[in-house]
N, C-alpha and C positions, 0 to 999 in steps of 0.2 A: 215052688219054682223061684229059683234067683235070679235075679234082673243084671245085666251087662250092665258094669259101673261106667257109663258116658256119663263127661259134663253134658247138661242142660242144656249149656247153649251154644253147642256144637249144631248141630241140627237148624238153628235161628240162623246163624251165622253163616253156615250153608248154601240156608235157602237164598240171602242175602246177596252172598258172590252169583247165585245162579241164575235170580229171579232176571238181570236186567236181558237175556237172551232168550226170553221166553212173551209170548205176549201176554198184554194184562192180564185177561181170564187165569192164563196156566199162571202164574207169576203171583198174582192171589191166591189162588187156589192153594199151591204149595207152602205160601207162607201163612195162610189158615191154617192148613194140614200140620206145619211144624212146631208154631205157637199153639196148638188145641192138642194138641198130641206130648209136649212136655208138662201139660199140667197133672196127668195123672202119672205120668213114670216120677214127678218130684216129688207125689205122695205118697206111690208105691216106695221109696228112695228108704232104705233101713237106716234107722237114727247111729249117727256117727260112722257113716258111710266115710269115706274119703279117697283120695285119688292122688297120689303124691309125684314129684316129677321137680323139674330145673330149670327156673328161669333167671339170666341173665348168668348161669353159674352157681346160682344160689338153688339152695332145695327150699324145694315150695309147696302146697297143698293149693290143689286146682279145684278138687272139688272135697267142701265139706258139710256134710248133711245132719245139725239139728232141728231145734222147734221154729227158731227163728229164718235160717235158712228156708227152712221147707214153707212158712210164710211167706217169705220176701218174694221168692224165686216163683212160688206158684203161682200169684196176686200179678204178679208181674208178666207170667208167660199167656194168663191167662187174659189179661188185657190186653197184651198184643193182640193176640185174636180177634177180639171186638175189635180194635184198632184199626185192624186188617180187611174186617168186613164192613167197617163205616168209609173205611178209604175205597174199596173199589165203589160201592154205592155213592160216592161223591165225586166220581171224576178223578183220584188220583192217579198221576201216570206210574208208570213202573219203578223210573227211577229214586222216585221219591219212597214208595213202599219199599225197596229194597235198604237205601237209607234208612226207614223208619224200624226195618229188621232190624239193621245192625246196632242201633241202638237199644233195642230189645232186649237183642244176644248180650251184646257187653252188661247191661245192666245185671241179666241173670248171673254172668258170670262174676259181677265185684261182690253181690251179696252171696254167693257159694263158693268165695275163696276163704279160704284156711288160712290165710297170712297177710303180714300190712305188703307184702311187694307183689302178688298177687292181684291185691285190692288195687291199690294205687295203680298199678300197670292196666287194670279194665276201666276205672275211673277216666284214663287219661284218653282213653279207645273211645268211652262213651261222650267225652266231649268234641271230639272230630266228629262221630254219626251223629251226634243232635244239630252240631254246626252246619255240616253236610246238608241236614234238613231242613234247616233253614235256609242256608242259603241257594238253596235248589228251587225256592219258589222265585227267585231275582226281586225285582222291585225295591222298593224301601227295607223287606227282608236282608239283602247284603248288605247293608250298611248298619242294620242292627245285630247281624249274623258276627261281623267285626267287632263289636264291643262284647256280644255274649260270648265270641272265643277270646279275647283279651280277660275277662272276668275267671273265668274258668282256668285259662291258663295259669294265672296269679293265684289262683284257689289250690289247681293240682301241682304246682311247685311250692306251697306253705306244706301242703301234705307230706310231698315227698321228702323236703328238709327233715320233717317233725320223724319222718317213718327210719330216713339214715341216720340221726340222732338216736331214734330207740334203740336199732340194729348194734351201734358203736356202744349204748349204754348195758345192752343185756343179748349181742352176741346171737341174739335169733330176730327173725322176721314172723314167727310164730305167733297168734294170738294167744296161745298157752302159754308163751314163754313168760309174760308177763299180766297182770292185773290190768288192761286198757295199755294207754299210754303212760309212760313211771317216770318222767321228768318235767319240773316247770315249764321249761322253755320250750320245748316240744309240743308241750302241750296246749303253749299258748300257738303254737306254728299249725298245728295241728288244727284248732278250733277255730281259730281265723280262717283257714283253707276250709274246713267243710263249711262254717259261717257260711263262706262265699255260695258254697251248694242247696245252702238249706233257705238262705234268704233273710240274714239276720238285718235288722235295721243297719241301715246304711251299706249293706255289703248285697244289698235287696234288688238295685236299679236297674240289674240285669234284666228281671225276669218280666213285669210290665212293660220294659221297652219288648222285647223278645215276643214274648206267645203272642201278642195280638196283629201279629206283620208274617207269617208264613203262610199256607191252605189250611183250609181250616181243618182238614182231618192231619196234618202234621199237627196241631196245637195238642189234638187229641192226647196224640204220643208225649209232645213237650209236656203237660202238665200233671203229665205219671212220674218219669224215674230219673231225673236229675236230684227232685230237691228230697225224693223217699229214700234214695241211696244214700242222701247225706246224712236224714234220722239216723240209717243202720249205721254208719259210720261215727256217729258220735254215739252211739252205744257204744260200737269198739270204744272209744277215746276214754268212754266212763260209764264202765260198765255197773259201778256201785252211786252213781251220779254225780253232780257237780251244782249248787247251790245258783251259782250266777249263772249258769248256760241254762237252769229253770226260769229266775227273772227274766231273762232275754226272751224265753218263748214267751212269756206274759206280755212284754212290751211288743211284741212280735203280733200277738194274737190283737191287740189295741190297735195299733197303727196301721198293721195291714186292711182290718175293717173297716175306718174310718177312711182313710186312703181308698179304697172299694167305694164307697157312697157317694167320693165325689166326683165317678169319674161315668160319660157318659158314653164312652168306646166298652161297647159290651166286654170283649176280652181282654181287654184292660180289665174292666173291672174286677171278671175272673181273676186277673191275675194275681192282682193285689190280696187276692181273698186267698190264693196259697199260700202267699206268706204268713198270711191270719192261721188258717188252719193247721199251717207244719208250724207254728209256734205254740197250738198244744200238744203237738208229737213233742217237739223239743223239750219245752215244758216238766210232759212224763220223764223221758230220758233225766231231765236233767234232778228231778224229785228222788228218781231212781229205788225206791219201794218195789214190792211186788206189783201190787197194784197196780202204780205210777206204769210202769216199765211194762205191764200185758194193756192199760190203756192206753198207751204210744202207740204202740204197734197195732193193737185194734182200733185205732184211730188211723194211721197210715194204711191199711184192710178199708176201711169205710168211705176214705178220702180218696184213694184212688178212684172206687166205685160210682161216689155220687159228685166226683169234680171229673170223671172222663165224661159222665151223662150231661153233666151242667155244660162242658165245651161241646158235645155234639148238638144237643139243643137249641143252644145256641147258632154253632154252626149249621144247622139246616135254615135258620133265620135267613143268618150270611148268604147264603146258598140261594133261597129262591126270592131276595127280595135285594140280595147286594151292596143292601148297606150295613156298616159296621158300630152306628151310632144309634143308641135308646132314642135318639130324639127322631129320627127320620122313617121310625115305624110306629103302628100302635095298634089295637085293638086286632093283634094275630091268633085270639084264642078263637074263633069265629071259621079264621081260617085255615088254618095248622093246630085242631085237635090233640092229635096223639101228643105233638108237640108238648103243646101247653100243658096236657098230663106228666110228661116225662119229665117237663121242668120243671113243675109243682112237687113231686118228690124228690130230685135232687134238691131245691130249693129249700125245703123243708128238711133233709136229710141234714145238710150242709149248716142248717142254722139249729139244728138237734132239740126236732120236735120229737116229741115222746111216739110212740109207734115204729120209728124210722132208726137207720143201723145208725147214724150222728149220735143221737140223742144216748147210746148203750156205751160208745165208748167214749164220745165228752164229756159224760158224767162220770165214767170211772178216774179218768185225769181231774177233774175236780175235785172230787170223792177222795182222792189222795195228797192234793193238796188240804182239805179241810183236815185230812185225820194227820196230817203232818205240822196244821197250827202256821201255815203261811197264809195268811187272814191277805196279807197283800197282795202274794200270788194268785189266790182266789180271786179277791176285787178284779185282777186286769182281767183273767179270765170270762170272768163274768160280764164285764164292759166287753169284751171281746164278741161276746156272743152273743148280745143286745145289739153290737154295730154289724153283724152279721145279720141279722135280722130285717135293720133296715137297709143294709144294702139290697139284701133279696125282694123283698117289697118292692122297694123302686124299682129295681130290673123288673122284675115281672109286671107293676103294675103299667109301668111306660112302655114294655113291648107287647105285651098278650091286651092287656084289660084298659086302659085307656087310649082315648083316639079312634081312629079310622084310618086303616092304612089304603092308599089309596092305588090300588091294582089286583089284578087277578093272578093267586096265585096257587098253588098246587102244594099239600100237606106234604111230609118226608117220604123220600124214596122207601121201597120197599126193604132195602139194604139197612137203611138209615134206622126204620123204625124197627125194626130185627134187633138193630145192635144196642137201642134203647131201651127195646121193651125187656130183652135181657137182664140188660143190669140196673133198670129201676125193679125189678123183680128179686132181684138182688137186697136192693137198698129197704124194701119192704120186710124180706124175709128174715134178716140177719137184724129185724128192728123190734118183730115179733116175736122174734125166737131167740135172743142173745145167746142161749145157751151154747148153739152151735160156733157164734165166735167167739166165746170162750176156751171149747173143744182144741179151735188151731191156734188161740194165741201164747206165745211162749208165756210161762205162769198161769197159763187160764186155771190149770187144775186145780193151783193152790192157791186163789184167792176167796176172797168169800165175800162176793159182793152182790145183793139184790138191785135188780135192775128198775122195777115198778113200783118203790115206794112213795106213799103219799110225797115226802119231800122230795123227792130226784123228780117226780110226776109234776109237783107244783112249782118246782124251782124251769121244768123246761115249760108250761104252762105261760110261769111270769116273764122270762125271757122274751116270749110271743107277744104278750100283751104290750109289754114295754117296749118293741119294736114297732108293733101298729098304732099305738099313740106317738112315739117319736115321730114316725113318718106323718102320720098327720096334722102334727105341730110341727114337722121341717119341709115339708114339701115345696112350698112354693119356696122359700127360703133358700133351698137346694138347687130350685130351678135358675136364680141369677148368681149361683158363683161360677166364675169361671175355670180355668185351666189351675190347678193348683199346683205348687213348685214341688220338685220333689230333689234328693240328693242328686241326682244327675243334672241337674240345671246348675250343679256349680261344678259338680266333676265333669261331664264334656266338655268345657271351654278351656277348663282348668287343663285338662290332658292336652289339648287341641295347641292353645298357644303355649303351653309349658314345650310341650314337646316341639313348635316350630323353632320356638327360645333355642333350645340346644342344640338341636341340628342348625341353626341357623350363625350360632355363637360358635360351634365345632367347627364348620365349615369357611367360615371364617377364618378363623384363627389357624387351621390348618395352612388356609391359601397362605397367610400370612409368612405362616413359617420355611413354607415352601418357596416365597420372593427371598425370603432372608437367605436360605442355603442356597439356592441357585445367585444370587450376588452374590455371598460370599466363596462361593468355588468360582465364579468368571473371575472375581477380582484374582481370587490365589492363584488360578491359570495363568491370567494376564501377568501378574509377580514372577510369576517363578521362566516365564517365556523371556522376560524386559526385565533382567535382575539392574542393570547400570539404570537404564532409566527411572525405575523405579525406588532405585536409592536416592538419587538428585530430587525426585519428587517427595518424598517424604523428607530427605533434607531441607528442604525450600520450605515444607508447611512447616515444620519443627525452629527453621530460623525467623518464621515470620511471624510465628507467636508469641519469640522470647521478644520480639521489638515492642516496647512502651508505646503506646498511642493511645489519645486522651479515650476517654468512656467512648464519649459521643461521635469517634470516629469509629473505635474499635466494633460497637454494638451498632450494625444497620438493621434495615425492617430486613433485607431479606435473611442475615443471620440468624435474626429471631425466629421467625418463621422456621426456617432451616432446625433451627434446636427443639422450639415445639414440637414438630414432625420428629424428628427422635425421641424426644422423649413419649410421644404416644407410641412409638413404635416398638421401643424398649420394652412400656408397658406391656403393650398386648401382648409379645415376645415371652413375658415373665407369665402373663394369664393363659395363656395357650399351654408351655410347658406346665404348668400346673394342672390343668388341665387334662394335659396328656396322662400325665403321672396319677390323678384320680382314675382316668378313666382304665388304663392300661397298663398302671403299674404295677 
């Protein structure tokens, strides 16, 4: 039987426009039904499937089905679902699930296009529905909703340059047409803009400010497919890799960590820690080996899994106790069990303890760094996952295991614990068994890598060890630092009054010009109405300049004054048209 060639994320999208006219129940319901029902028609999907058609005038490929594809797009359709069924169990309204679809949809759809104008045209989809979801919960959310669509923006116009640059250099929008991205310049346009997506040091300040300000089952969704579309996308850019976009996942995987440890807003904390861990996606990508490049992607597989579990987790915290900060809870293992089970294997997943799916493909990204002889890249790696470590300890030991929280509360909803117990089921299974996420990752078949030997065993062993000594020689230490600054402490002000600066110096200088030509046309009016009088006036100033009179009569204060004021007015005059001509020439 041959299956009817639909994109994937028709059906998401769908449900999306339809759900807000339905109530919650039906409105769930279907967007369960749609996300759990394209994950197996994208496996049933025949390798090099496609679906070709015209966007904007251009011929395009809407849907194209390989290893990677059928990856991205299942992983994806398939946590929607969970997504779907922790948001009605937490109170989400309609409109925000049907936002959280669209965001879904588009994501299926940039990683199942066949070409950069394709991609780039669902990219730009997916940054309105993640904004949308954001800013759908109001509060502090809109105000942080405004910088993550400014970030985005700036990100999907680097894109879209680098992608009309390729088009002008090799005439197709085709990924076949060329080898990734084939020019310098592009290329740097190119990796600045997914930078932005993926979370590269200082292009990062998006995403801490962001997921920890929406409902906490939007974070869900936020922490899945902004910054994993930006991996697949920098596959596109370098598909055979790129030396420095590997250092960068190293510096990526360090800082994010350590940035994570100090911060005491639970989802903060989280957040920081995706920039950690899509810095050894990037990393892979950027090593670009066999190896390197199936432990990317079976690192973006594992991170979805056990970082949607660490935000629900969490978010059931948020949920029955309200507050958002490690310090204002403690001793929850007591009273949210399951919980504290579900967050002990994401925790442990996420810091890739041996048993758990972390530990199978951050060792394959290491593993390809050592056999590549980047002894450096290793080292940040390795710091990377040492500062993951203790940031997980401290999260859990300050919310579950120290303290006494002081109220009566109730473990996860039925919904909640459904959606956890899934895909820590998940995280265990795919930890035991590698084999099977070798089965889906692009290259799994041709690498040859053991999962359980003594060193990969003792190397995530000492990782552990080295994280629970850190924390117990930095804990209290940790407990008196405060607020630590990060890039955005100097770009928000910087934005804020840069930009009051120019609006405020345009508007000006506009008014300016605008007194200058309105005097100058009453004057030309009044001239050309009173031609005789007008001449006798200008003859009288002309005869009364050529008359000799000493310095000290000719130059009075109010002359001076009078000539100052033109000559500032000359000035700004000359800085305004210049001005103009930057901005509008």
């Amino acid at each position: 039987m041959t299956l009817p060639l639909i994109p994937p994320f028709v059906p998401v999208l769908l449900v999306a426009i339809l759900s807000p006219f339905f109530s919650r129940r039906i409105s769930h319901a279907l967007g369960l039904v749609a996300t759990a029902v394209v994950v197996p028609y994208i496996w049933l999907l025949p390798e090099g499937a496609l679906i070709s058609g015209s966007l904007f005038g251009f011929s395009t490929i809407f849907l194209y089905v390989d290893s990677l594809t059928r990856l991205m797009g299942g992983i994806f359709a398939f946590i929607g679902s969970i997504g779907i069924i922790y948001s009605y169990a937490s109170d989400a309204d309609t409109v925000q699930t049907a936002f959280a679809l669209s965001y879904v949809g588009t994501s299926i759809g940039a990683v199942f296009a066949g070409d950069w104008l394709t991609l780039v045209f669902f990219v730009e989809l997916m940054s309105i529905g993640s904004t949308l979801l954001v800013w759908h919960y109001g509060r502090q959310a809109v105000r942080t909703g405004f910088r993550y669509a400014l970030w985005h923006g700036i990100g999907g116009s680097l894109l879209l340059a680098a992608i009309a640059w390729q088009y002008a250099t090799v005439n197709s929008f085709l990924f076949t047409a060329a080898d990734g991205i084939v020019s310098t310049v592009p290329q740097v346009l190119a990796v600045v803009g997914v930078g932005t997506m993926v979370g590269f040091i200082g292009l990062h300040t998006w995403l801490p400010d962001t997921y920890p300000k929406p409902h906490i089952a939007a974070s869900v969704f936020l922490c899945v497919y902004t910054t994993k579309t930006g991996v697949y996308v920098m596959y596109r850019i370098f598909p055979e890799g790129q030396l420095a976009v590997a250092y960068m996942g190293g510096g990526m995987a360090v800082f994010g960590a350590f940035m994570a440890l100090m911060q005491s807003d639970m989802r903060r904390l989280l957040s920081y820690h995706i920039q950690s861990q899509v810095g050894y996606m990037i990393a892979g990508v950027g090593i670009g080996t066999t190896l390197a490049t199936a432990g990317a992607f079976g690192h973006v597989f594992n991170h979805i899994l056990y970082k949607s579990l660490l935000f629900m987790t969490v978010g059931v915290v948020i949920y029955r106790t309200g507050e958002e900060s490690l310090e204002r809870v403690g001793g929850l293992a007591r009273k949210l069990p399951v919980t504290t089970v579900a967050f002990s294997i994401a925790a442990l997943s996420i810091a890739g303890f041996p048993g758990l799916n972390g530990f199978v493909s951050k060792g394959m990204v290491l593993s390809a760094a050592e056999y590549g002889e980047m002894e450096t890249l290793w080292w940040l790696l390795i710091l990377g996952g040492v500062g993951t470590f203790l940031s997980f300890i401290k999260l859990g030991y300050y919310v579950f295991f120290h303290g006494n929280y002081d109220g009566e509360i109730h473990d996860a909803t039925r919904g909640q614990k459904v959606a956890m117990g899934i895909v820590a089921g998940l995280c265990v299974l795919f930890g035991v068994y590698p084999s099977g996420l070798f089965s889906i990752v692009p290259f799994g078949s041709e690498i040859h890598y053991e999962t359980f030997t003594l060193g990969h065993i003792g190397e995530g062993l000492a990782l552990a060890i080295a994280g629970v000594l850190g924390f117990a020689i930095l804990r209290r230490p940790l407990k008196r630092i405060g607020r630590i600054p990060d890039f955005d402490d100097v770009y928000n002000p910087a934005v804020f009054f840069g930009t009051k600066a120019i609006v405020y110096g345009a508007t000006n200088s506009f008014a300016r010009i605008d007194q200058f030509v309105v005097h100058l046309t009453t004057g030309t009016r009044w001239l050309l109405n009173n031609p005789e009088l007008g001449v006798r006036r200008i003859t009288a100033i002309v005869k009364q300049s050529n008359v000799a009179k000493p310095r000290d009569e000719n130059v009075t204060l109010g002359t001076f004054r009078a000539g100052i004021r033109q000559s500032i007015a000359i000035i700004v005059l000359v800085l305004a048209l210049l001005l103009f001509v930057l901005l509008f020439g």
